[in-house]
C-alpha positions as CSV (number, residue, x, y, z in Angstrom):
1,X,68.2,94.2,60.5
2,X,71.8,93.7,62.1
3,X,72.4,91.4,59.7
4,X,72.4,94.2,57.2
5,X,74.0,96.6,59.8
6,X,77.0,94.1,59.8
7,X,77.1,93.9,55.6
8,X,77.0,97.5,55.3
9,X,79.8,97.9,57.8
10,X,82.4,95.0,56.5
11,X,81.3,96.7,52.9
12,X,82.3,100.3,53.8
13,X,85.9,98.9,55.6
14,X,86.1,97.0,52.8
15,X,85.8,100.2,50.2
16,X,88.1,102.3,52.8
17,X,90.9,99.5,52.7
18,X,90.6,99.8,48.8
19,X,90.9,103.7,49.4
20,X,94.0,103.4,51.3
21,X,95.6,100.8,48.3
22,X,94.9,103.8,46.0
23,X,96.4,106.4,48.1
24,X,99.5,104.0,48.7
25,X,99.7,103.9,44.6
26,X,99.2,107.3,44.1
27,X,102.5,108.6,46.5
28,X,104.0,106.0,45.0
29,X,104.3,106.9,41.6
30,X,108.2,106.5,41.0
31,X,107.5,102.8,41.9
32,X,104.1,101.7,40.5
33,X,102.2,101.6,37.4
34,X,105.3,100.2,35.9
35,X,103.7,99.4,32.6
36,X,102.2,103.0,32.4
37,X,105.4,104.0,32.6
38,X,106.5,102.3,29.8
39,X,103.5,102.6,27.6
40,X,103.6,106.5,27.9
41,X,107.5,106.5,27.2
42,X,106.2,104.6,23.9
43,X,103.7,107.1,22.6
44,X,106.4,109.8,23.8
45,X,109.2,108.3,21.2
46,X,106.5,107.4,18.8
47,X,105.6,111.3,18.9
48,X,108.7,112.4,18.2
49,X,109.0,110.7,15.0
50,X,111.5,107.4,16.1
51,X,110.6,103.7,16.5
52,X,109.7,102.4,19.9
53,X,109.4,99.3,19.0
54,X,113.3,99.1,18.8
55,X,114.7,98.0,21.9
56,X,117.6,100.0,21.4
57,X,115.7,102.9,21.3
58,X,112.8,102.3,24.0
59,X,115.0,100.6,26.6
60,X,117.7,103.0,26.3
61,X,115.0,105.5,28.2
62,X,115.2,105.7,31.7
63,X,110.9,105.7,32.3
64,X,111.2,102.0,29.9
65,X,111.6,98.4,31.7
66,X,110.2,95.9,28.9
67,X,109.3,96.7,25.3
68,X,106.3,97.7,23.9
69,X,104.4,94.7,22.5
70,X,100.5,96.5,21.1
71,X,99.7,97.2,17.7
72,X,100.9,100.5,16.1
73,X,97.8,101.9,16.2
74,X,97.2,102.3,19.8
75,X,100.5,104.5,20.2
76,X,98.6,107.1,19.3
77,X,96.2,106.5,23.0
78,X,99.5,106.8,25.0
79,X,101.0,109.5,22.9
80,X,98.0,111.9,24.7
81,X,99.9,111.2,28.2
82,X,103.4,112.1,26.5
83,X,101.6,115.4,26.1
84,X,101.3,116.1,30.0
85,X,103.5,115.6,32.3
86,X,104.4,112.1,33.9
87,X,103.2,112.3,37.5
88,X,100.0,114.4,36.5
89,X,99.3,111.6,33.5
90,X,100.0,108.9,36.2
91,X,97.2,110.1,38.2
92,X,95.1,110.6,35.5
93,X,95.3,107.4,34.4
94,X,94.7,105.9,38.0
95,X,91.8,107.9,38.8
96,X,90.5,106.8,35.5
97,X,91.1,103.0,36.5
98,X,89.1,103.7,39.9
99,X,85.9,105.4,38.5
100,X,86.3,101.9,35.8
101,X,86.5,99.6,38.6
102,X,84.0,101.0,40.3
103,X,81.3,100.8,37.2
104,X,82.5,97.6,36.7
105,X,81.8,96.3,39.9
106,X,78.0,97.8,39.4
107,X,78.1,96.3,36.4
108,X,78.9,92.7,37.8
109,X,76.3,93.0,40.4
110,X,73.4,94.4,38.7
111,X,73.7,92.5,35.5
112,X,75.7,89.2,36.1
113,X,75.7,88.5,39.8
114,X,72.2,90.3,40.9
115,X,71.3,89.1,44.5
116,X,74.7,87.2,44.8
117,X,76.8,90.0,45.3
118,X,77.2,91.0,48.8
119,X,80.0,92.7,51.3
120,X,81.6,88.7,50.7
121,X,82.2,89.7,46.5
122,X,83.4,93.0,47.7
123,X,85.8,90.9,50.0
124,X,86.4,88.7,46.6
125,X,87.0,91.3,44.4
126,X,90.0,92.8,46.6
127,X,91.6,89.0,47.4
128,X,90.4,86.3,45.0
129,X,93.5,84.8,42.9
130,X,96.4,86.4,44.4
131,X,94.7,90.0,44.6
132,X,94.2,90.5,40.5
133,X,92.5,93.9,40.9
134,X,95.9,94.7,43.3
135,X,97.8,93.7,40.7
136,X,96.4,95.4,38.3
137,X,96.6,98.6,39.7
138,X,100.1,98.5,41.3
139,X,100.8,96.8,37.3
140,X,98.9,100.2,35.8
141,X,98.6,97.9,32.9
142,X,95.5,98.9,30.3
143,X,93.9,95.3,31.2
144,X,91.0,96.8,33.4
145,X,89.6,99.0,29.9
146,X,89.7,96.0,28.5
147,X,87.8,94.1,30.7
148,X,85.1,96.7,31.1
149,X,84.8,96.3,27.5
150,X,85.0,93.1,27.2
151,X,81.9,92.6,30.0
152,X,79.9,95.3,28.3
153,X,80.3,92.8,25.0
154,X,79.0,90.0,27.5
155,X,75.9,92.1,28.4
156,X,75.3,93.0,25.4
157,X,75.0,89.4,24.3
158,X,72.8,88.8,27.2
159,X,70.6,91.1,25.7
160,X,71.0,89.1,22.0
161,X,71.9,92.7,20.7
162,X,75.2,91.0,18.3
163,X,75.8,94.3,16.9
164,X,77.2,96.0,20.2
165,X,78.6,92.3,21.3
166,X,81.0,92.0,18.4
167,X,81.8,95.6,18.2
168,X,82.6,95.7,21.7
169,X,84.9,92.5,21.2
170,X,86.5,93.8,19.2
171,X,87.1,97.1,21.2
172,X,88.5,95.1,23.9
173,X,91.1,93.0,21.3
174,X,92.4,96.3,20.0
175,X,95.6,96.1,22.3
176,X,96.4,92.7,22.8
177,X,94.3,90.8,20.3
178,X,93.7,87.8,21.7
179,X,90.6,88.4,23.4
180,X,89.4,88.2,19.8
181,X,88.3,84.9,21.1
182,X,85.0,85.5,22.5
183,X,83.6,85.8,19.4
184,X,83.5,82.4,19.7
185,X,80.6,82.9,21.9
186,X,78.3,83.9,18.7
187,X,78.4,80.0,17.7
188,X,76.1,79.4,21.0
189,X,73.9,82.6,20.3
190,X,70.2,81.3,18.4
191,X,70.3,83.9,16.0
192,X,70.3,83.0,12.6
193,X,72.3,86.2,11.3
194,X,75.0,84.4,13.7
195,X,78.0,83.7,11.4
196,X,76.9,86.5,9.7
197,X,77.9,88.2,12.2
198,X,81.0,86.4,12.8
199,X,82.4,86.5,9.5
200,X,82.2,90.1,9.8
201,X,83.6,90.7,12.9
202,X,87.0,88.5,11.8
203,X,87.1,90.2,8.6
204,X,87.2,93.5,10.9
205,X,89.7,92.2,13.1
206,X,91.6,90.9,9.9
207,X,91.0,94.4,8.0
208,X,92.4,96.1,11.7
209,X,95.9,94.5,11.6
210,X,96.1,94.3,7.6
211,X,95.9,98.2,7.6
212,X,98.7,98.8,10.2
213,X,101.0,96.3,8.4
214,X,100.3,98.3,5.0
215,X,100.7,101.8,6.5
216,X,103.0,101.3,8.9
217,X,105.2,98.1,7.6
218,X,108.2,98.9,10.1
219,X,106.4,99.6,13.4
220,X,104.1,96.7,12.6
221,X,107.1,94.1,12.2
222,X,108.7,95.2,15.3
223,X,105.3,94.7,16.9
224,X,104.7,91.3,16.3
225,X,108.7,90.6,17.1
226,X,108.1,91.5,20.1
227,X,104.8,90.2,21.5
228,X,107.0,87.1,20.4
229,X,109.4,87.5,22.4
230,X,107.1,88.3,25.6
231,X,106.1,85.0,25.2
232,X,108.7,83.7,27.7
233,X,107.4,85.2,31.3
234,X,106.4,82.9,33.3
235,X,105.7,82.4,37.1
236,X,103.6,84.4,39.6
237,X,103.3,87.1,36.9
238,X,102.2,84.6,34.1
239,X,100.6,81.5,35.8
240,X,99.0,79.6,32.9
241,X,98.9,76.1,31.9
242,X,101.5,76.5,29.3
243,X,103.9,78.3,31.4
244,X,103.3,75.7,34.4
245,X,104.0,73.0,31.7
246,X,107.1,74.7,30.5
247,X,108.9,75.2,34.1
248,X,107.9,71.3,34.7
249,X,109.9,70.7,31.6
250,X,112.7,72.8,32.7
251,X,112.8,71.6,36.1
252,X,113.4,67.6,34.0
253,X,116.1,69.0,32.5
254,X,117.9,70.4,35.3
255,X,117.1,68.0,37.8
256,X,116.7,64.5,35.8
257,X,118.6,66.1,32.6
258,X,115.4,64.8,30.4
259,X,115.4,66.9,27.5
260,X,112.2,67.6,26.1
261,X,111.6,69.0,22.5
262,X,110.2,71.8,22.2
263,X,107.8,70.6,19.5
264,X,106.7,68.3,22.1
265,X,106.6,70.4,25.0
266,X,104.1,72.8,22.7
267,X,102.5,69.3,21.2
268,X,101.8,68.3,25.3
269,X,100.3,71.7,25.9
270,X,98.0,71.4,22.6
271,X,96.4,68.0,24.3
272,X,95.8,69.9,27.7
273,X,93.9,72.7,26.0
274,X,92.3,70.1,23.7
275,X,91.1,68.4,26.6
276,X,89.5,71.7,28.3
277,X,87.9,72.8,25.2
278,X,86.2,69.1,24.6
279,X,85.4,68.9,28.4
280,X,83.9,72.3,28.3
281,X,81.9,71.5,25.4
282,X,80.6,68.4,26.4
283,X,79.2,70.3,29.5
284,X,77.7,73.0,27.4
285,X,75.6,70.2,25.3
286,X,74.6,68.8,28.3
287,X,74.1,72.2,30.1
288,X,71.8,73.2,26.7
289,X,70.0,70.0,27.1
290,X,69.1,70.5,30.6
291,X,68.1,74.0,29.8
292,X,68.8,75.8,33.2
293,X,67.1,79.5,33.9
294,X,70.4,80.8,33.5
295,X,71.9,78.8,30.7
296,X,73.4,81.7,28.9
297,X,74.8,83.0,31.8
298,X,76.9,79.8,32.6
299,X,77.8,79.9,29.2
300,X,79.7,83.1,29.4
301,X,81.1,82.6,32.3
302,X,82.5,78.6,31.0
303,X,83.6,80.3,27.8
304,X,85.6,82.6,30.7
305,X,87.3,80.1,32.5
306,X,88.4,78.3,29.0
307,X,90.0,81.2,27.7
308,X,91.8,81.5,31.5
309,X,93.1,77.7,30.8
310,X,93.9,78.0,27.2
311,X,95.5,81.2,27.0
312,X,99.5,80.7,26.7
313,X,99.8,83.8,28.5
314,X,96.9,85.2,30.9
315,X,98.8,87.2,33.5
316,X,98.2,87.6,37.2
317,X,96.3,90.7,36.5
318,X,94.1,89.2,33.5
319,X,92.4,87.1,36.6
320,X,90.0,90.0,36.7
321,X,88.2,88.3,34.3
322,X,87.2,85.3,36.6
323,X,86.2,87.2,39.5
324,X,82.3,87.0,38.4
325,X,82.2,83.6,37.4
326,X,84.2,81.7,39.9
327,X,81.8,83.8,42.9
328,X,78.7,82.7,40.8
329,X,79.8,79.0,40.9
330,X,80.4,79.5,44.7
331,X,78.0,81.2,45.8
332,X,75.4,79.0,43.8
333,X,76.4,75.7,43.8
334,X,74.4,73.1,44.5
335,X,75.9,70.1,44.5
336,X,79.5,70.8,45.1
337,X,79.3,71.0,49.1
338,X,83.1,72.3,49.3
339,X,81.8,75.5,48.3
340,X,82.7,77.8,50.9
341,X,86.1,75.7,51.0
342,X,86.9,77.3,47.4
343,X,85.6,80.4,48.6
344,X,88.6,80.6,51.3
345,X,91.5,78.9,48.7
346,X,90.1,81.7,45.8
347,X,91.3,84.4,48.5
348,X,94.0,83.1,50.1
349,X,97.5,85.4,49.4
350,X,100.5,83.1,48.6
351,X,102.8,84.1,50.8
352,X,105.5,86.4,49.9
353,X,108.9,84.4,51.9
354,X,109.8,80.8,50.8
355,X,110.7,78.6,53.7
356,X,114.3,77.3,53.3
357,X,114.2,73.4,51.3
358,X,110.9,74.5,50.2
359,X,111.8,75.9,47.2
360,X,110.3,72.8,44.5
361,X,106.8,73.6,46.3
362,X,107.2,77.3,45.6
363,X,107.9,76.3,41.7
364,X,105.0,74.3,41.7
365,X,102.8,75.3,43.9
366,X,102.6,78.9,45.2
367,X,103.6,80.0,41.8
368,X,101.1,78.5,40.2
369,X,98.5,78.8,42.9
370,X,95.9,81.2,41.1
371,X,95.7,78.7,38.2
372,X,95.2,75.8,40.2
373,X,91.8,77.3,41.6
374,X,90.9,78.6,38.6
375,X,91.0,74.6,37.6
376,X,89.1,74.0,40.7
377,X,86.3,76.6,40.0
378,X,86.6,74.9,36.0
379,X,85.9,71.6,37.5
380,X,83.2,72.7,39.8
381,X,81.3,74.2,36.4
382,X,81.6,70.9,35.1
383,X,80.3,69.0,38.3
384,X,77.5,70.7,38.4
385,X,76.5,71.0,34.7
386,X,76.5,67.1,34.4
387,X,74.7,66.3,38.0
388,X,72.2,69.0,36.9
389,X,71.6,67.1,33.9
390,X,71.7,63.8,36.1
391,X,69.3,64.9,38.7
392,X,66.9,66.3,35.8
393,X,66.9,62.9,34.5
394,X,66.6,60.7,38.0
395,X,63.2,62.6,38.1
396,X,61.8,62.2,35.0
């Protein structure tokens, strides 16, 4: 009984913190939701007739810090919040975020986490790498629709109901494409209609873009010049393994003046990902083998932490992703006795002053902090996939 006493009363300080985050947001709106900002600037040049994908045109706007980089199509969401005026369309679109976040979080528990979840994934949720859901929010970046969508596809798939899976994934890839990916997830699935389904879906996808470039030639070319040029954030605000790979290459040249192609560099990154994907998929014929209760589970959430690894540029925010299957690993693992050791490093804050002559640790440590645990969570997954498949065979 005070055991429950206690988890109801770290949960409800935990929700009021969050409260207070939101209400520091919300006063705040000349300083957050920077990419709201920008967005809605989009869909307000877009309405009246110009280009915003011209960066003479968008960054000439006082409201515009970066350039739009989303298909044509979705100007037409963020044209409705050029309609309305700024402050009432930031709030709008915050409280929107909240009541999403909220369902989300249901959705995690009751579907993906069950008895797992506790006042400790509430704790998670608000810290784990570098305080994504923060992030997100301060960011006001459309990541957290996608991600509801793109868990709904998961449940869906759960459920072996393909229809709503790939509709869904695609849903979520409407903005920025790449979470496409998880289509990939229909070659696991035992249904025989499987690349049936697949095949459809990425004619869909294919059919999505084709009919932008056709009716809209112009806006569509400045799209994709952009989302190239995007390509070059790196950091705290993009810590991937390709962007952790390019500063190391960097840091060569300036310090040791190595000059490294750039075919190489991209060459080097290719054998990293190439050695996830074949790691990961070696564990997923040995988890398949070993047939756990929750096989299809793990599945999703590996297929998660491989698109984290692979994915040239999966933002600080985009971490939102992992929060369900790096606290599953934790919170269930049963022969990684570090556990609650990864619990601490997933929530621990890099902090935000750099101790004088400490700077090469910030490059390559701190900056990169949130990827190295989700490596650490990545291994785990793979730990305990093969000693499952060990122990299953030591007793037979």
């Amino acid at each position: 009984m005070a055991r429950k006493v206690i988890a109801g009363l770290i949960s409800v300080l935990l929700v009021l913190y969050f409260v207070t985050l939101v209400f520091h947001i919300s006063a705040r709106y000349t300083d957050y939701q920077w990419d709201f900002r920008t967005h809605r600037k989009a869909g307000e040049i877009f309405a009246a007739g110009k280009n915003p994908y011209n960066p003479q045109v968008l960054l000439a706007q006082e409201d515009a810090s970066f350039l739009y980089t989303y298909p044509p199509i979705t100007l037409f969401f963020y044209r409705l919040f050029a309609r309305i005026p700024y402050k009432t369309g930031y709030h709008i679109f915050l409280i929107a975020k909240c009541i999403l976040l909220v369902g989300l979080i249901y959705l995690w528990k009751r579907e993906f986490l069950r008895q797992a979840a506790g006042p400790f994934f509430y704790l998670f949720c608000l810290l784990a790498f570098n305080a994504a859901v923060f992030r997100d929010f301060i960011a006001g970046n459309i990541n957290l629709v996608e991600q509801v969508m793109l868990w709904l596809a998961f449940f869906f798939f759960l459920r072996r109901n393909l229809t709503w899976f790939c509709v869904l994934c695609l849903a979520a890839a409407s903005f920025k494409m790449i979470p496409v990916f998880f289509l990939i997830l229909l070659v696991f699935s035992d249904d025989n209609k499987k690349y049936i389904y697949f095949l459809a879906s990425a004619g869909a996808f294919l059919a999505y873009l084709l009919a932008q470039f056709v009716i809209a030639p112009e806006l569509f070319s400045g799209f994709m010049r952009n989302a190239w040029i995007v390509v070059g954030e790196r950091g705290t605000i993009v810590p991937s393994t390709f962007t952790l790979l390019s500063d190391i290459f960097k840091w060569l040249s300036k310090s040791a003046g190595l000059m490294v192609p750039q075919a190489l560099q991209f060459s080097i990154f290719l054998l990293f990902a190439a050695a996830v994907v074949f790691g990961s998929y070696k564990a997923l014929m040995r988890l398949n083998r070993s047939n756990p209760e929750d096989k299809e589970l793990i599945l999703v959430f590996l297929v998660c932490l491989v698109y984290a690894l692979i994915h040239p540029r999966f933002k600080d925010y985009a971490h939102m992703l992992l929060l369900p299957p790096a606290f599953y690993i934790i919170k269930n693992a049963r022969f990684t006795p570090a556990a609650p050791f990864i619990f601490f490093l997933s929530i621990l804050v890099y902090p935000p002053f750099i101790v004088p002559g400490t700077e090469i640790i910030f490059s390559f440590f701190w900056k990169y902090y949130p990827l190295m645990v989700v490596y650490t969570i990545w291994g785990m997954y793979l730990y305990e996939i093969f000693s499952l498949g060990k122990n299953q065979t030591a007793r037979g």
